[in-house]
mmCIF file as Biopython writes it, N, C-alpha, C and O atoms, coordinates in Angstrom:
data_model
#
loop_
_atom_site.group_PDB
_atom_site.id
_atom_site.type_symbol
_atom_site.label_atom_id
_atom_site.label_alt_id
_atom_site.label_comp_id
_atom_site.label_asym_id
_atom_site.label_entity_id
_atom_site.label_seq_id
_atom_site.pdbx_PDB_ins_code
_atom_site.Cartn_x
_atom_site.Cartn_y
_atom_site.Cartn_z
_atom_site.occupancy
_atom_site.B_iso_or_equiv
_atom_site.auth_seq_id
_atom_site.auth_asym_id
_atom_site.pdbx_PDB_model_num
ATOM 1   N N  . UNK A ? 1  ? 0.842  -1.180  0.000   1.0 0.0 1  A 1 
ATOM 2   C CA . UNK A ? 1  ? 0.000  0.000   0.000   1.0 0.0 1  A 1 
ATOM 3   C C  . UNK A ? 1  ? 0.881  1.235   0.000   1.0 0.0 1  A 1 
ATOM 4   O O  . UNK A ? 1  ? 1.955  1.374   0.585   1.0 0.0 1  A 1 
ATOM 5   N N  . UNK A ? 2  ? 0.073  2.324   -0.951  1.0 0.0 2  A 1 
ATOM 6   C CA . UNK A ? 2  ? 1.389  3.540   -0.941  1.0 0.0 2  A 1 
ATOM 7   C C  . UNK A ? 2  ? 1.434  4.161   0.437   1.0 0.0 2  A 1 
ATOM 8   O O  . UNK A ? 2  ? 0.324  4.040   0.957   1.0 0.0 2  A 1 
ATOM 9   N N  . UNK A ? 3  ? 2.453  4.896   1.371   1.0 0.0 3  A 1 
ATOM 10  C CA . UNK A ? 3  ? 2.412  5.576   2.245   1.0 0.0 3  A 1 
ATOM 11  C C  . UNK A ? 3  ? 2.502  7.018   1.845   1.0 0.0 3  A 1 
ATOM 12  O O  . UNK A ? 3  ? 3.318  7.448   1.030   1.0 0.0 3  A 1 
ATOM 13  N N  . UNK A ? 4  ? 1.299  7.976   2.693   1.0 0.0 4  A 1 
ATOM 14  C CA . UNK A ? 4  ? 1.478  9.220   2.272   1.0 0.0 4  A 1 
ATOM 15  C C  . UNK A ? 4  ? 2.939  10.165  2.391   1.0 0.0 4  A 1 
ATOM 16  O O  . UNK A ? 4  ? 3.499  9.824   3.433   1.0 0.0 4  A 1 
ATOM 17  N N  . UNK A ? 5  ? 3.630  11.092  1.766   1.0 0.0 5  A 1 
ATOM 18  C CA . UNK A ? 5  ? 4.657  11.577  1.728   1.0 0.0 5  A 1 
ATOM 19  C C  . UNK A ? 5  ? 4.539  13.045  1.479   1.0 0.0 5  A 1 
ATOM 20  O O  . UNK A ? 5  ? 3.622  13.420  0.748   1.0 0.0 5  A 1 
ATOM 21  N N  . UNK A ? 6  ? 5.433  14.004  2.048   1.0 0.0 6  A 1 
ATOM 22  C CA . UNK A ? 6  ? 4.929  15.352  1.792   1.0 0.0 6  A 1 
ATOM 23  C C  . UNK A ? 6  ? 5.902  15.655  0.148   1.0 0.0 6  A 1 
ATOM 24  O O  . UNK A ? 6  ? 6.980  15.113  -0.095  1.0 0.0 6  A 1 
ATOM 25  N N  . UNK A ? 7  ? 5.483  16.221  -0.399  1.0 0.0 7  A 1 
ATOM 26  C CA . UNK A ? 7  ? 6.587  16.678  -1.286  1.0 0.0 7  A 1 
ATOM 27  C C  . UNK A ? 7  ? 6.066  18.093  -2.087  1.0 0.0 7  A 1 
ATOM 28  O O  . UNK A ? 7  ? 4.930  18.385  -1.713  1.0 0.0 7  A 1 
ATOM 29  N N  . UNK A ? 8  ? 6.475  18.797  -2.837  1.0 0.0 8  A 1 
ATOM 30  C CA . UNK A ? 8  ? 6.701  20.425  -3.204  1.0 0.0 8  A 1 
ATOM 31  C C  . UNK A ? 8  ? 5.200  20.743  -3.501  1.0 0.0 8  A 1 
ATOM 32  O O  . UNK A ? 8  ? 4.752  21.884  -3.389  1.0 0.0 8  A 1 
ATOM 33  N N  . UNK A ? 9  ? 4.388  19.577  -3.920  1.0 0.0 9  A 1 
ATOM 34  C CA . UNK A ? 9  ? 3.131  20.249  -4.179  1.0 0.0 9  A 1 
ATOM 35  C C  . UNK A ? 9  ? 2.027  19.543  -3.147  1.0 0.0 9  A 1 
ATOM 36  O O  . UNK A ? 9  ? 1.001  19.005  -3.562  1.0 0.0 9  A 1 
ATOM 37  N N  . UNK A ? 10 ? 2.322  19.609  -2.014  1.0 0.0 10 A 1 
ATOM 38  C CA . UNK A ? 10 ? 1.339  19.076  -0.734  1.0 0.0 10 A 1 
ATOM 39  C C  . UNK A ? 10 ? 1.931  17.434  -0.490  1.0 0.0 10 A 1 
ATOM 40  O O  . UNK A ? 10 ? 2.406  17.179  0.617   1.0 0.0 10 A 1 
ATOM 41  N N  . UNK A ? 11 ? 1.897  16.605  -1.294  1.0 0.0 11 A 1 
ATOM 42  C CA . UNK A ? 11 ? 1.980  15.075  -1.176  1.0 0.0 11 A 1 
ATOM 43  C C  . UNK A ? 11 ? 1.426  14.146  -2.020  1.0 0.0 11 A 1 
ATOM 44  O O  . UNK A ? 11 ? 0.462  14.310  -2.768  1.0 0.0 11 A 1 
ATOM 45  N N  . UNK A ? 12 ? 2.087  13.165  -1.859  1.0 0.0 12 A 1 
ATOM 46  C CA . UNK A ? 12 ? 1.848  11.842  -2.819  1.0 0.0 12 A 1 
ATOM 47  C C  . UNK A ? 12 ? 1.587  10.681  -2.167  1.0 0.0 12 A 1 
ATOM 48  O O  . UNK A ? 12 ? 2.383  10.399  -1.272  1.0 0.0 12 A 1 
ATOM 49  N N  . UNK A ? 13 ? 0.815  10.035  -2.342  1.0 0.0 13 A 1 
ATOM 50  C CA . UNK A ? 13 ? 1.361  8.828   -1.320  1.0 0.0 13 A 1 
ATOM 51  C C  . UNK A ? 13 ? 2.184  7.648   -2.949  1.0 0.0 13 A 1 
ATOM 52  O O  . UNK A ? 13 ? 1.822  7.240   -4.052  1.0 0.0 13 A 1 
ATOM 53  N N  . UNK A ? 14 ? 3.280  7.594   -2.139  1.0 0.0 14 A 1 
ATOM 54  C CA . UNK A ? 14 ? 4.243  6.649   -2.986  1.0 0.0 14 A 1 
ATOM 55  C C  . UNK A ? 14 ? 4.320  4.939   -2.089  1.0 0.0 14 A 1 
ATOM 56  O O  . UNK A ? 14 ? 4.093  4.568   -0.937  1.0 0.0 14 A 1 
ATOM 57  N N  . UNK A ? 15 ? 4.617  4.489   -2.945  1.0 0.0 15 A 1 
ATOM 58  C CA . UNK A ? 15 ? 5.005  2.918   -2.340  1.0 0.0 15 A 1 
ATOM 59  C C  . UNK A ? 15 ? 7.082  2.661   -2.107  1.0 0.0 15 A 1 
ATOM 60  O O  . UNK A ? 15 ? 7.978  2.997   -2.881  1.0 0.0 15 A 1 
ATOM 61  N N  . UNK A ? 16 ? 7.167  2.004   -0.827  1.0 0.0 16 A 1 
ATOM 62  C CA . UNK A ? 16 ? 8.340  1.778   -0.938  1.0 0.0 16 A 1 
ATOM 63  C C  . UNK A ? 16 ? 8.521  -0.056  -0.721  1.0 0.0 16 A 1 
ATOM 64  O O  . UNK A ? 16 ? 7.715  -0.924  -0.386  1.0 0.0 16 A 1 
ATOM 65  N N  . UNK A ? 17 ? 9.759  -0.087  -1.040  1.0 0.0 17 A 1 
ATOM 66  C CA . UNK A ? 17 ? 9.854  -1.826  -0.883  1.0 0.0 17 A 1 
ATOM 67  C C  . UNK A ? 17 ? 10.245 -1.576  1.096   1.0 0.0 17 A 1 
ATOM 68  O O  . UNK A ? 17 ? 10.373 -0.720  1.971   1.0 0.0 17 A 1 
ATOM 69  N N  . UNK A ? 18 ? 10.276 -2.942  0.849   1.0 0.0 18 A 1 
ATOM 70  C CA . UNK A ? 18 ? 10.495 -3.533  2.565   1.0 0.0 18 A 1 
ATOM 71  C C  . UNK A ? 18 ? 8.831  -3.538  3.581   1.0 0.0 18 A 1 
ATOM 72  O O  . UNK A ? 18 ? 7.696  -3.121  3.346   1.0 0.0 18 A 1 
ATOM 73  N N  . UNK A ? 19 ? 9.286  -4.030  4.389   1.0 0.0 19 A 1 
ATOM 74  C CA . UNK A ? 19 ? 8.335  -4.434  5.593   1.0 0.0 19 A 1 
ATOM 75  C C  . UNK A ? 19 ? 7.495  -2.998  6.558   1.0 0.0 19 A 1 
ATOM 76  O O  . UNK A ? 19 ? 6.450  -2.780  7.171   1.0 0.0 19 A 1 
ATOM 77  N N  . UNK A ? 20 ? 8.788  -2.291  6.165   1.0 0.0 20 A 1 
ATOM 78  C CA . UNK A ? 20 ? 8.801  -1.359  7.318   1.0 0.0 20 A 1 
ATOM 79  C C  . UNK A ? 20 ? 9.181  -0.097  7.304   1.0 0.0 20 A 1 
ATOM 80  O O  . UNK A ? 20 ? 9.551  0.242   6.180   1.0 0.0 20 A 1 
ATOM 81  N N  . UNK A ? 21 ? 9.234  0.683   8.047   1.0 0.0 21 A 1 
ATOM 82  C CA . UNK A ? 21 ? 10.360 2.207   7.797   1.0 0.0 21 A 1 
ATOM 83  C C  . UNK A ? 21 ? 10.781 2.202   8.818   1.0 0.0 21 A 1 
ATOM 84  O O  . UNK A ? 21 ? 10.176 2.286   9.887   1.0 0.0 21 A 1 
ATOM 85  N N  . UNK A ? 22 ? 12.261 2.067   8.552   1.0 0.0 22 A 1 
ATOM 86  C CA . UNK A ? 22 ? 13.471 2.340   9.978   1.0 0.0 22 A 1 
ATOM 87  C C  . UNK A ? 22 ? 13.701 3.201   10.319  1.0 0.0 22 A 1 
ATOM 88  O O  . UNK A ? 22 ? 14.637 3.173   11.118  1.0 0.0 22 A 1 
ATOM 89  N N  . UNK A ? 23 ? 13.120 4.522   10.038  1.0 0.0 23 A 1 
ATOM 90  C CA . UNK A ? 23 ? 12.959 5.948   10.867  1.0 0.0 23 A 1 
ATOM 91  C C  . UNK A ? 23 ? 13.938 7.015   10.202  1.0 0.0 23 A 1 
ATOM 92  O O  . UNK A ? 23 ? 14.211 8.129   10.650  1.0 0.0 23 A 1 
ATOM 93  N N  . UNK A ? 24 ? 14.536 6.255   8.696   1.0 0.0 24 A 1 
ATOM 94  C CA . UNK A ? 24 ? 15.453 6.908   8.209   1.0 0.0 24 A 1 
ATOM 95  C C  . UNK A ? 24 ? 14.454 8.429   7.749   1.0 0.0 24 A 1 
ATOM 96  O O  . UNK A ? 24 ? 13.244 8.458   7.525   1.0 0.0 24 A 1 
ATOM 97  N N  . UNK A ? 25 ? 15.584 9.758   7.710   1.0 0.0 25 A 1 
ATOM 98  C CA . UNK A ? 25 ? 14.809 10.493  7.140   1.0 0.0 25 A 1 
ATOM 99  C C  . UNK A ? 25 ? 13.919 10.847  5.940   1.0 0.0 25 A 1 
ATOM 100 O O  . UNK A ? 25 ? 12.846 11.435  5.807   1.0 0.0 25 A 1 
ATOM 101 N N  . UNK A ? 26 ? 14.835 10.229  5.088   1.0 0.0 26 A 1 
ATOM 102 C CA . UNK A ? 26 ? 14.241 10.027  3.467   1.0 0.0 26 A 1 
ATOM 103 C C  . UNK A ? 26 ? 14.201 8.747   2.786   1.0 0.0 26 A 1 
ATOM 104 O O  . UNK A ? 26 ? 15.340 8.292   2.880   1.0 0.0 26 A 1 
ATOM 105 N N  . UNK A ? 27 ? 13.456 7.928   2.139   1.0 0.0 27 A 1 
ATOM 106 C CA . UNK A ? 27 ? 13.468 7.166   1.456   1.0 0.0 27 A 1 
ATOM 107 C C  . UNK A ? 27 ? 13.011 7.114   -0.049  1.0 0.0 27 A 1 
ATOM 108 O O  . UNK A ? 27 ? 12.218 7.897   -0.572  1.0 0.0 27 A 1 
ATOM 109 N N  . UNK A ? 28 ? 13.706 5.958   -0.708  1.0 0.0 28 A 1 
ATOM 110 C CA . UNK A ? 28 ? 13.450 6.239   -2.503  1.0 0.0 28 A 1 
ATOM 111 C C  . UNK A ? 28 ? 12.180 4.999   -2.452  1.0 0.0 28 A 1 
ATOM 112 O O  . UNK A ? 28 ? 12.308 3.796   -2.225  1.0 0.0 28 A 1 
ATOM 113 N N  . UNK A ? 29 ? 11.199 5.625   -2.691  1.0 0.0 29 A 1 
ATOM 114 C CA . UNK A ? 29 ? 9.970  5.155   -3.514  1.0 0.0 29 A 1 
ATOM 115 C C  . UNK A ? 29 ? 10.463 4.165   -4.903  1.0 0.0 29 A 1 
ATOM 116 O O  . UNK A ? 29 ? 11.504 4.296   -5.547  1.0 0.0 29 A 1 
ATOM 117 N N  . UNK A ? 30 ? 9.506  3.286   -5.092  1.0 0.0 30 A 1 
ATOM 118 C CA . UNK A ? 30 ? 9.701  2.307   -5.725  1.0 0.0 30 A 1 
ATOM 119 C C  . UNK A ? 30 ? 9.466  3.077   -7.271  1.0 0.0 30 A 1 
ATOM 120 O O  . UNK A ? 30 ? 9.978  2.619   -8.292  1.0 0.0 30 A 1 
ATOM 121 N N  . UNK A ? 31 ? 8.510  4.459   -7.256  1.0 0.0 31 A 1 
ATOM 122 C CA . UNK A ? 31 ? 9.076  5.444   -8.666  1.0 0.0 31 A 1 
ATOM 123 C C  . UNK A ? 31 ? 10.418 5.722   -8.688  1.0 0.0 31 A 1 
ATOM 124 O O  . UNK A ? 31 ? 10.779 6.058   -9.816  1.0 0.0 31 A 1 
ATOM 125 N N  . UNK A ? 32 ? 11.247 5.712   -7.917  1.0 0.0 32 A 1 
ATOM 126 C CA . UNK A ? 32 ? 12.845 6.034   -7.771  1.0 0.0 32 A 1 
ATOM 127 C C  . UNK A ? 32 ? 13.101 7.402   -7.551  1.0 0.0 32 A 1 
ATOM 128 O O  . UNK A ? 32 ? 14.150 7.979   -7.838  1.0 0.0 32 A 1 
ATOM 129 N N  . UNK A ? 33 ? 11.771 8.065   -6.856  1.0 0.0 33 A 1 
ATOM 130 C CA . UNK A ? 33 ? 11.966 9.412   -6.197  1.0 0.0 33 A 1 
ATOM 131 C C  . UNK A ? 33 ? 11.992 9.605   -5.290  1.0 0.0 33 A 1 
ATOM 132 O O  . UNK A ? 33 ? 10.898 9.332   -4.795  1.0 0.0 33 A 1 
ATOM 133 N N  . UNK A ? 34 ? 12.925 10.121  -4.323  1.0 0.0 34 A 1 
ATOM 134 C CA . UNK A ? 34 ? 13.590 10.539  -2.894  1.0 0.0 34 A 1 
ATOM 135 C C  . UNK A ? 34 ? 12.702 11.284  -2.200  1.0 0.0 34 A 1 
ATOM 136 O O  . UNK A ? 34 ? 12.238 12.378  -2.521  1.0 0.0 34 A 1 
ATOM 137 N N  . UNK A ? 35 ? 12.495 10.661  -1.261  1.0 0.0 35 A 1 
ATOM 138 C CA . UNK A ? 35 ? 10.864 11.140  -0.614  1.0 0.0 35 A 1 
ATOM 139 C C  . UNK A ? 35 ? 11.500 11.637  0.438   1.0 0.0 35 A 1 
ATOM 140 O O  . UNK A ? 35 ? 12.634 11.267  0.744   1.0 0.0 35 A 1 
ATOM 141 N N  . UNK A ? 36 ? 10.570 12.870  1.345   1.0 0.0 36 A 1 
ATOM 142 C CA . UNK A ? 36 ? 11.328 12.864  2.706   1.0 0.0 36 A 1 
ATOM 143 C C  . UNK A ? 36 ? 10.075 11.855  3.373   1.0 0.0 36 A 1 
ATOM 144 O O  . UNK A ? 36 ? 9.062  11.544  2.747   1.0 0.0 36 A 1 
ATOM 145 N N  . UNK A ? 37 ? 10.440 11.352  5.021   1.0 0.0 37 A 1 
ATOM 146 C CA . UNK A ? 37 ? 9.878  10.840  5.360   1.0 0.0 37 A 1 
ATOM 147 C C  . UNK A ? 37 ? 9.281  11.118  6.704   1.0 0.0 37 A 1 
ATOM 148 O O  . UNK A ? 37 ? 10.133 11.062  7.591   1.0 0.0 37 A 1 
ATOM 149 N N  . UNK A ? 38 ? 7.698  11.490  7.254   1.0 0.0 38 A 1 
ATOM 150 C CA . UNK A ? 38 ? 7.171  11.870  8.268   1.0 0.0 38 A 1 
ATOM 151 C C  . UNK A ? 38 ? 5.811  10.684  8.511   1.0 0.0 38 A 1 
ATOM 152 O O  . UNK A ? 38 ? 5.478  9.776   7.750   1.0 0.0 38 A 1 
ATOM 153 N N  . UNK A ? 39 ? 5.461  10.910  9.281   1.0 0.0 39 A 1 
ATOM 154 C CA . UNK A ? 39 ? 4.472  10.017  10.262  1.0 0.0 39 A 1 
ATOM 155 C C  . UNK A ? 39 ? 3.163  10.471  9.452   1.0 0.0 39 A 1 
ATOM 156 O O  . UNK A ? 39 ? 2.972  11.687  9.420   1.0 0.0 39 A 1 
ATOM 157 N N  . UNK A ? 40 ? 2.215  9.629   8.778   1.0 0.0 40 A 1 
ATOM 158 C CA . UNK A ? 40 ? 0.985  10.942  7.939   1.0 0.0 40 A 1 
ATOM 159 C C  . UNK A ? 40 ? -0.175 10.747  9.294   1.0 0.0 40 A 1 
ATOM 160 O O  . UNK A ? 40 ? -0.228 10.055  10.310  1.0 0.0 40 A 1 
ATOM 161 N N  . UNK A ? 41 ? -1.160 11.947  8.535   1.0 0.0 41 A 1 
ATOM 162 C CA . UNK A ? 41 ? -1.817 12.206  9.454   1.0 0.0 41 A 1 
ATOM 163 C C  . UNK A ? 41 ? -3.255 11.172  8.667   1.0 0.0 41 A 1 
ATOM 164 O O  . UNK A ? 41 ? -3.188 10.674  7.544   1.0 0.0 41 A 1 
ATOM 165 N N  . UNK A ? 42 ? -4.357 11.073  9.533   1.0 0.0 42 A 1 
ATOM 166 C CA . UNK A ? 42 ? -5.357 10.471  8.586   1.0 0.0 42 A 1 
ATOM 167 C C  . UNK A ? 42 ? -5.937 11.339  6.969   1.0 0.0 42 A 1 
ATOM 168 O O  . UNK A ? 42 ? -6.546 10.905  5.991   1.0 0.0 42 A 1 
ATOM 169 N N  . UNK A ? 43 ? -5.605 12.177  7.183   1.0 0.0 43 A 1 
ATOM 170 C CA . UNK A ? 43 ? -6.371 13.452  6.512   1.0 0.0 43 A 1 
ATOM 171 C C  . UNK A ? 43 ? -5.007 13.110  4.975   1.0 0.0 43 A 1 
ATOM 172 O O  . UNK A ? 43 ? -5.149 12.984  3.759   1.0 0.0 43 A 1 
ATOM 173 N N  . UNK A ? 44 ? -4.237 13.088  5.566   1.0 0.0 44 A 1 
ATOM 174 C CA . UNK A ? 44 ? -2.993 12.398  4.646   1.0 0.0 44 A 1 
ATOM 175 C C  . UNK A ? 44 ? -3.249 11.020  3.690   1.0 0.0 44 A 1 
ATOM 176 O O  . UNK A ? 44 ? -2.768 10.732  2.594   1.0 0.0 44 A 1 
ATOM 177 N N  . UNK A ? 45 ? -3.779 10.613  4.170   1.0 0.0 45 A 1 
ATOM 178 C CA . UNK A ? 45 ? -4.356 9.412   3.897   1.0 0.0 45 A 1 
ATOM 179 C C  . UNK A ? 45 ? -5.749 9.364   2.605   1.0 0.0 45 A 1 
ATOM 180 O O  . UNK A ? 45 ? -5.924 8.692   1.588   1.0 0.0 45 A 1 
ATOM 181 N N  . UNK A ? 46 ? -6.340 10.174  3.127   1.0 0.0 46 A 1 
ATOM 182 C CA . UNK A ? 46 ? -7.681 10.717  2.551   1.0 0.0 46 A 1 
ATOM 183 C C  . UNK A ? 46 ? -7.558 11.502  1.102   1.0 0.0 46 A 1 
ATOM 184 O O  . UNK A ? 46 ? -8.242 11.411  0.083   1.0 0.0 46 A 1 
ATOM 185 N N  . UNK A ? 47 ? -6.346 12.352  1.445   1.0 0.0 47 A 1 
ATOM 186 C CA . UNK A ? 47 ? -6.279 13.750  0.323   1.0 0.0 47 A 1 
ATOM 187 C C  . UNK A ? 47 ? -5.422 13.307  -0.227  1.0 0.0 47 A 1 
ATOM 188 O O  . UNK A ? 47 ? -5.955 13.254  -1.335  1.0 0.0 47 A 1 
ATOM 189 N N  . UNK A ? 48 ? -4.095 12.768  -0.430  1.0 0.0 48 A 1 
ATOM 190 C CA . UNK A ? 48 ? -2.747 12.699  -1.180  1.0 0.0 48 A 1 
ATOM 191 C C  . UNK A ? 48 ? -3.050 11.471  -1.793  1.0 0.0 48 A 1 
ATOM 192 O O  . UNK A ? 48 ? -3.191 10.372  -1.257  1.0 0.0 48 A 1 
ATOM 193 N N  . UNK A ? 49 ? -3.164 11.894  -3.400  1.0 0.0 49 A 1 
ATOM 194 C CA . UNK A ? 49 ? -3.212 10.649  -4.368  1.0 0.0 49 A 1 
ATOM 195 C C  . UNK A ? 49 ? -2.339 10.309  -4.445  1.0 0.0 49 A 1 
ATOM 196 O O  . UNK A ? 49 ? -1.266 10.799  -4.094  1.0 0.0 49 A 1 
ATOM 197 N N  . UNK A ? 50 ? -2.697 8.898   -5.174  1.0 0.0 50 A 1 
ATOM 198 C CA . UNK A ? 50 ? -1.548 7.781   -5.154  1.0 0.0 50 A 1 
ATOM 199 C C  . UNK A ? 50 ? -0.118 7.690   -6.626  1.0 0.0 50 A 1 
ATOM 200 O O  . UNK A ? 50 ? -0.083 7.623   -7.855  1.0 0.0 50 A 1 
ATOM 201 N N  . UNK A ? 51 ? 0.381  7.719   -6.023  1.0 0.0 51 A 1 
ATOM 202 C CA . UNK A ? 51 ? 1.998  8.226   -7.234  1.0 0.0 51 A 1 
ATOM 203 C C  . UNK A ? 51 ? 1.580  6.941   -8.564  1.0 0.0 51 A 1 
ATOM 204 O O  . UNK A ? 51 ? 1.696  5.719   -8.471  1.0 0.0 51 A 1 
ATOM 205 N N  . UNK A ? 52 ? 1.109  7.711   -9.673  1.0 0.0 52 A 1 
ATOM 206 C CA . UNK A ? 52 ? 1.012  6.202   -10.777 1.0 0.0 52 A 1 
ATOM 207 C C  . UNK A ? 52 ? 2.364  5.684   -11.014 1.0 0.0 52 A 1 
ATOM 208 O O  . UNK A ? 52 ? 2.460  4.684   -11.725 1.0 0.0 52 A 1 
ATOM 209 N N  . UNK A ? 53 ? 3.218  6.114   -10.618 1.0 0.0 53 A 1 
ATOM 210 C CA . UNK A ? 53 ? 4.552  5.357   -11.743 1.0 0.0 53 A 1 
ATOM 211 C C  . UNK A ? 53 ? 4.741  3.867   -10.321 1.0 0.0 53 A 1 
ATOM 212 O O  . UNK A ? 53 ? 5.142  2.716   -10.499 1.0 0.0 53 A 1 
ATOM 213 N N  . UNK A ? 54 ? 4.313  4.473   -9.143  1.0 0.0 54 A 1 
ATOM 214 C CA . UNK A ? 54 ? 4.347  3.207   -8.031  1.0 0.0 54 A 1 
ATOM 215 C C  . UNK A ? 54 ? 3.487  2.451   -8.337  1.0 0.0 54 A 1 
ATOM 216 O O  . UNK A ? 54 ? 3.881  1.360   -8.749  1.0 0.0 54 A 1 
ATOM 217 N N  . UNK A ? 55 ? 2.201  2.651   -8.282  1.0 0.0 55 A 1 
ATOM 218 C CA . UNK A ? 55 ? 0.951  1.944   -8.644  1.0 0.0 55 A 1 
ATOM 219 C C  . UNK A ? 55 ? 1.038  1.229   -9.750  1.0 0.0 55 A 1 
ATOM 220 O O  . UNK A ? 55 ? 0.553  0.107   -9.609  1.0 0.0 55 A 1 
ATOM 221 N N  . UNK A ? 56 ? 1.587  1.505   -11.078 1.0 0.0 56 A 1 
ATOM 222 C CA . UNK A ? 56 ? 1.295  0.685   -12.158 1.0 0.0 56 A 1 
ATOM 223 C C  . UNK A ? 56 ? 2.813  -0.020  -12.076 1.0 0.0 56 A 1 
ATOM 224 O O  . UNK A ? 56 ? 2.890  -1.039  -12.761 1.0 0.0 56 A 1 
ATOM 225 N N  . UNK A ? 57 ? 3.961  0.327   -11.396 1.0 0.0 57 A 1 
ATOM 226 C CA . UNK A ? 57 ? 5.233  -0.681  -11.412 1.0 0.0 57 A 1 
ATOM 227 C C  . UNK A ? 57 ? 4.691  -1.901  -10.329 1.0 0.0 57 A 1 
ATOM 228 O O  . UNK A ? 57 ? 4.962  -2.950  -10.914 1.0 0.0 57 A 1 
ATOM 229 N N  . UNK A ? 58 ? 3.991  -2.268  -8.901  1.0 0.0 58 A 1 
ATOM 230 C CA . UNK A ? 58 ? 3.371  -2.500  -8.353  1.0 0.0 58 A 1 
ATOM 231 C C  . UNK A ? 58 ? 2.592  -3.308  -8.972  1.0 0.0 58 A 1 
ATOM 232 O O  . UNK A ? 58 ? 2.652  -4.494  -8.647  1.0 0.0 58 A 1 
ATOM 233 N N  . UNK A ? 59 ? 1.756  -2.936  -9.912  1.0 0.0 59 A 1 
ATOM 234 C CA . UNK A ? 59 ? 0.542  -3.997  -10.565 1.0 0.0 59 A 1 
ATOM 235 C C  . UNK A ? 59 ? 1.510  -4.885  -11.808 1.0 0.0 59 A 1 
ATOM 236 O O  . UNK A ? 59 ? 1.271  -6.008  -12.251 1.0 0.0 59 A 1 
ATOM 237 N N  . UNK A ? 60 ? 2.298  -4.246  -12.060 1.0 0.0 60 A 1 
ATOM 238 C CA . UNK A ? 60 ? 3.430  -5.176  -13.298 1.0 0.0 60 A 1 
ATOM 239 C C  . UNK A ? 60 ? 3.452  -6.229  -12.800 1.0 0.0 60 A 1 
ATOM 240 O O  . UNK A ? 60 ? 3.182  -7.301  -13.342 1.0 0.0 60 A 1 
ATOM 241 N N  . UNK A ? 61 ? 3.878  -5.984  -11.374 1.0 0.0 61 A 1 
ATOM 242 C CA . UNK A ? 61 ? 4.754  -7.303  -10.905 1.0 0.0 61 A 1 
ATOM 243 C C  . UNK A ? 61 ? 4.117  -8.014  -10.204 1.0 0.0 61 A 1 
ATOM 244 O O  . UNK A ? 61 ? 4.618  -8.561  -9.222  1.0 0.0 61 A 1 
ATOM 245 N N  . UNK A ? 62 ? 2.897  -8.159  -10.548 1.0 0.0 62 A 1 
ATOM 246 C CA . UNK A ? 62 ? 1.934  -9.301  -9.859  1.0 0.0 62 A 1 
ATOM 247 C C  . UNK A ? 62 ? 1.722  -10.469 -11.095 1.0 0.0 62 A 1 
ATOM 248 O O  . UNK A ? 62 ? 1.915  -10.212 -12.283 1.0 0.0 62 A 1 
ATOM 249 N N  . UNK A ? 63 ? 1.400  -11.456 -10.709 1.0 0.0 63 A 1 
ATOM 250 C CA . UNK A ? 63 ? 1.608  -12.563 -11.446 1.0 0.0 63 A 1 
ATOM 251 C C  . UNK A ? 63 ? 0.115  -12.804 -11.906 1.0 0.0 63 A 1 
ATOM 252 O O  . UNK A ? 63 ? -0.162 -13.759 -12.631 1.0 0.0 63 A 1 
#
């Protein structure tokens, strides 16, 4: 599932690989864009669409 992310025009929610987030500050999204990384709020959740280049790399790789 994508996690919401803030970035220059409000937020995206992007997808990253792994289990988890180790609290690093930034992480690269599975689009291969350098996200910063914060805690979202629900409202985050609600409003920040979902990044297509994650979403449709994501649906590729299902069998």
């Amino acid at each position: 599932m994508p996690i919401p992310a803030p970035d220059g025009s409000g937020g995206t929610r992007h997808a990253f690989r792994g289990h988890r987030w180790l609290g690093t500050p930034t992480e690269t999204a599975i689009c291969e864009r350098g996200t910063p990384m914060a805690r979202p709020s629900e409202m985050d959740w609600i409003c920040f669409p979902t990044c297509r280049t994650c979403d449709e790399t994501l649906k590729g790789e299902q069998p």
